[in-house]
C-alpha positions in Angstrom: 11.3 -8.4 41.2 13.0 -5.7 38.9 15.3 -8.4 37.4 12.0 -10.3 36.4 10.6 -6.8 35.3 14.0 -5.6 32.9 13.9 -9.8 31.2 10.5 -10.0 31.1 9.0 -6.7 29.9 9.9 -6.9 26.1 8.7 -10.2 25.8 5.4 -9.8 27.7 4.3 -6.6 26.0 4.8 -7.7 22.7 2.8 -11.1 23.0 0.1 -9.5 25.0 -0.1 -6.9 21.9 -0.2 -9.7 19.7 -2.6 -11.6 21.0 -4.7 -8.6 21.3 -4.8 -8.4 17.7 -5.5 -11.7 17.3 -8.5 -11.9 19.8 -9.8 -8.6 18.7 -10.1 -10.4 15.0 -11.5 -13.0 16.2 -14.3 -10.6 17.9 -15.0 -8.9 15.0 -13.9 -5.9 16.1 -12.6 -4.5 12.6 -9.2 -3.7 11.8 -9.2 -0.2 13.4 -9.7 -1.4 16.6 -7.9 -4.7 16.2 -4.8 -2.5 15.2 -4.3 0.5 17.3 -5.9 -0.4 20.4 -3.1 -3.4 21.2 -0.6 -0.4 20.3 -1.9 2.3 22.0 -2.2 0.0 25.4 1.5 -1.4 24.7 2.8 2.1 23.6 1.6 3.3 27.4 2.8 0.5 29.0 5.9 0.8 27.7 6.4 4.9 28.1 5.2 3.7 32.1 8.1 1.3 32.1 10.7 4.0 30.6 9.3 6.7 33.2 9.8 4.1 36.7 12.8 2.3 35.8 14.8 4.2 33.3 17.8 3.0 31.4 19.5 6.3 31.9 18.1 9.0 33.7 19.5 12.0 31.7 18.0 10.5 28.7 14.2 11.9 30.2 13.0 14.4 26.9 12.4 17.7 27.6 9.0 19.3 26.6 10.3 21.0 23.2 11.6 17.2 22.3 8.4 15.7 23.0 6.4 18.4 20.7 9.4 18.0 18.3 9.4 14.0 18.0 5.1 13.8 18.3 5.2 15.8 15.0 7.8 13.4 13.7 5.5 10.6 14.6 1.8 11.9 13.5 3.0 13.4 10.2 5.9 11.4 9.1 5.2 7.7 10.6 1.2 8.0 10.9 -0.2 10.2 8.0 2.7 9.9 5.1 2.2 6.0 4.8 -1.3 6.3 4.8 -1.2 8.4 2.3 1.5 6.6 0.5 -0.6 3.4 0.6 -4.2 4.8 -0.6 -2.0 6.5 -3.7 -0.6 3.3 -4.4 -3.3 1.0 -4.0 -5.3 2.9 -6.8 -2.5 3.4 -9.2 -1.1 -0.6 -8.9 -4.4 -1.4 -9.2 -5.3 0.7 -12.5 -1.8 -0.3 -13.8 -2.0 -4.2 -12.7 -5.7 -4.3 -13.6 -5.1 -2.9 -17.6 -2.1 -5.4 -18.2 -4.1 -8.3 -16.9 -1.3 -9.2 -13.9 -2.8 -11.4 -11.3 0.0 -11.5 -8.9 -2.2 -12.1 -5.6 -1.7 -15.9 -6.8 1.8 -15.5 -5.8 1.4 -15.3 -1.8 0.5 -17.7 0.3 -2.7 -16.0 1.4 -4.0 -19.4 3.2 -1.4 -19.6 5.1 -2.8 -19.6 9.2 -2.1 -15.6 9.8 1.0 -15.6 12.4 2.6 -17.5 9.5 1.7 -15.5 6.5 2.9 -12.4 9.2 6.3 -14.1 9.9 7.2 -14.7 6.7 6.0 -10.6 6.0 9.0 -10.2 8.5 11.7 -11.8 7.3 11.2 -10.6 4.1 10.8 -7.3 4.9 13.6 -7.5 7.1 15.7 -9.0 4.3 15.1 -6.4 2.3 15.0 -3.1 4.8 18.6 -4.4 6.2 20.2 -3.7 2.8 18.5 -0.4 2.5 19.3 1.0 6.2 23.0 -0.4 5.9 23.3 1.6 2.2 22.0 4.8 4.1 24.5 4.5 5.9 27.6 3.8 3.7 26.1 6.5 0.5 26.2 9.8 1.4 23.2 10.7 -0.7 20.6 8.9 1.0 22.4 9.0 4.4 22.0 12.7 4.5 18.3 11.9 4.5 18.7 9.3 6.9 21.0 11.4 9.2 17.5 12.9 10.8 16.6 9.8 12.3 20.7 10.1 14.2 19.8 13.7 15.3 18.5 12.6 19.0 20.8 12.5 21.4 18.7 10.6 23.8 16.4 7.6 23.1 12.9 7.4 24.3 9.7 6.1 23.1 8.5 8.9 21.0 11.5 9.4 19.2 10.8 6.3 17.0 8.9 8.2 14.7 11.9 10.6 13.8 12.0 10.3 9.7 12.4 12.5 6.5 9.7 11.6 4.7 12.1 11.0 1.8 13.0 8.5 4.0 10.1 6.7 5.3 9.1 6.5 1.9 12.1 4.4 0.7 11.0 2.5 3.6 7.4 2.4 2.8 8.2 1.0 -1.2 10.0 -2.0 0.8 7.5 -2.5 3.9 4.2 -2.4 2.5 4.3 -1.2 -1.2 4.9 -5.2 -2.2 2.3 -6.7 0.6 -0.2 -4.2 -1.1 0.6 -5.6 -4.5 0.2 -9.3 -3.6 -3.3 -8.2 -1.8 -2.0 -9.9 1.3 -5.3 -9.6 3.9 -5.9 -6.7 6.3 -5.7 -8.8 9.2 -2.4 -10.2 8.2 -0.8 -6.3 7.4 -2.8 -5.2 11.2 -0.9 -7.6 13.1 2.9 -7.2 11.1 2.1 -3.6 11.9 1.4 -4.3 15.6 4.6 -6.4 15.8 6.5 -3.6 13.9 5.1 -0.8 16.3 5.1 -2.3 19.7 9.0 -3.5 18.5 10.1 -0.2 17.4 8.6 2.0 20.3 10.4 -0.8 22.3 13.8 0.0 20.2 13.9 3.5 20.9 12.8 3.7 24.3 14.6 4.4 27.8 13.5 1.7 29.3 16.0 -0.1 31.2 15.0 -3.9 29.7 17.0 -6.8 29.2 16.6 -9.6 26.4 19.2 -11.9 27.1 19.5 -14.8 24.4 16.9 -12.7 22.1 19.5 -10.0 21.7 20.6 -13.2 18.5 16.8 -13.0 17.3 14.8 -9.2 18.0 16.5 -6.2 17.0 15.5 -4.8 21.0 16.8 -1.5 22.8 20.1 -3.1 24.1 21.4 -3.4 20.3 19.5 -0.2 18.7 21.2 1.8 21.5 24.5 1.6 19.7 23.4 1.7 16.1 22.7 5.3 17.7 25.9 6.2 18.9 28.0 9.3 17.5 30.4 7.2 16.8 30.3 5.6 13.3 32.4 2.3 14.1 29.6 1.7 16.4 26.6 3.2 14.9 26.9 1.2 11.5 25.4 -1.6 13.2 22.6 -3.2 14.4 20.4 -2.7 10.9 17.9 -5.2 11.4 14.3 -3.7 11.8 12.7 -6.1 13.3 14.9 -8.9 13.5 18.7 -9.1 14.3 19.4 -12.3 12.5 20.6 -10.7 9.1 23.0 -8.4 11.1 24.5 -12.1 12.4 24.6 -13.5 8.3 26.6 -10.1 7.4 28.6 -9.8 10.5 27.1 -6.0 11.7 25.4 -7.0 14.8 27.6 -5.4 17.8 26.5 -5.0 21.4 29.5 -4.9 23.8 29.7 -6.6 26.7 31.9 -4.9 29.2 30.6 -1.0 28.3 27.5 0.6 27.8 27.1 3.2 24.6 28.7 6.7 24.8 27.5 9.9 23.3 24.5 9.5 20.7 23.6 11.5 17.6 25.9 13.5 14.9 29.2 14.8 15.4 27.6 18.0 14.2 25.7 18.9 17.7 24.2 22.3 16.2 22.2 20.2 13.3 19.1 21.8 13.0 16.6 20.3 15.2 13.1 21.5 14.2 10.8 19.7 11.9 10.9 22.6 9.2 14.3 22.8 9.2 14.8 19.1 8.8 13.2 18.8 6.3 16.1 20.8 4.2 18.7 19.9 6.1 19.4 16.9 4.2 20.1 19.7 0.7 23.4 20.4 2.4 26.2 18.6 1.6 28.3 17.5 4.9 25.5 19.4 7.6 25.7 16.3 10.0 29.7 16.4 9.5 30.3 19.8 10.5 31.8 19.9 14.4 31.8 23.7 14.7 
């Protein structure tokens, strides 16, 4: 029964998620709903999973983590890109609008709307893997970057764990071009369910096992060592949502005879408050430092 649980979880969530935001469409009952409903439900079912059959039990947050990481996650992943996208939206539009650009012609917006959403996700992965692999390998943008490594446990909230700085480099290759091609709601609702369910999955504790989709998903077994304090493993595992660019470039690494040591920076007194993050990233060689 728990072997079924650990190969069967990651798979089972995400459909039922998906399909949720299909049927809720379908329902009419408006993107609100469609979206964060199927999220919020697989979000819980997934911080269950983490709290009965944990991947490692010292990995549990403590309360000042979990007040720490939910700020991450409402300001940084929830509020900034709404923000980011409403700004946008009115300025492409004024700027499109005046030159006379009609680039909506350019996507395939009657495409069924799992297809128009899985071609959203391997370009956005395409894309994102060359941006998180360079914040990795520049110093300027991995000092921004370096916030996300701070945790030295993973669990669900954690996810969320971004300088804005950084989330909005993200944002101008996520959803900035989407917006631009005026690809539907209901097609940017369920890429966003995929991408939330997938990366609350990624960071989590939860002691699940993907098997053969370890080649496909970018899941928890991978994401664990792209976490690792060590940075011959850590500059790995890019992928976002999918793993399949990390097997074009050769950086996809999961180990089969060891699990993943020590996670987070070699600097283990990095500031670890929101505030402080925020200017951490202003001084040079902070995550370096090992005294």
């Amino acid at each position: 029964m728990i072997g079924l649980l650990r190969y069967g979880a990651y798979p089972a969530i995400l459909m039922a998620c998906v399909t949720g935001n299909l049927v809720l469409f379908e329902l009419g009952a408006g993107v609100l709903v469609a979206t964060y409903v199927p999220v919020t439900l697989g979000t819980l079912l997934i911080m269950a999973f983490e709290a009965t059959l944990p991947y490692r039990s010292d990995w549990r947050p403590s309360r000042v983590e979990v007040v720490q990481d939910s700020t991450f996650l409402a300001l940084v992943h929830v509020i900034l890109p709404k923000a980011l996208a409403a700004v946008s939206v009115f300025m492409m539009f004024d700027v499109l609008n005046r030159r006379g650009w009609i680039i909506a012609s350019w996507w395939a917006h009657d495409w069924p709307v799992p297809v128009q959403t899985v071609l959203m996700v391997l370009i956005v992965d395409g894309t994102r893997y060359w941006l998180h692999r360079i914040s990795h390998e520049w110093e300027p943008l991995w000092r921004f970057h370096a916030v996300h490594h701070v945790p030295r446990r993973l669990y669900t909230l954690n996810v969320g764990r971004f300088h804005p700085v950084d989330k909005g480099l993200q944002f101008g290759l996520d959803a900035l071009p989407f917006l631009a091609l005026g690809v539907r709601e209901d097609v940017l609702s369920l890429y966003f369910v995929g991408y939330a369910v997938n990366g609350f999955f990624q960071h989590s504790n939860a002691d699940v096992r993907l098997g053969w989709l370890n080649y496909v998903v970018s899941g928890p077994e991978l994401h664990r060592w792209h976490h690792s304090m060590q940075k011959e493993e850590s500059n790995h595992n890019y992928g976002n949502h999918l793993i399949v660019w990390d097997v074009v470039f050769r950086s996809r690494y999961l180990p089969a005879d060891r699990s993943v040591g020590a996670l987070g920076l070699v600097n283990r007194q990095y500031p670890r408050g929101f505030v402080d993050q925020m200017a951490a990233p202003v001084i040079p060689g902070l995550d370096k430092r090992t005294v």
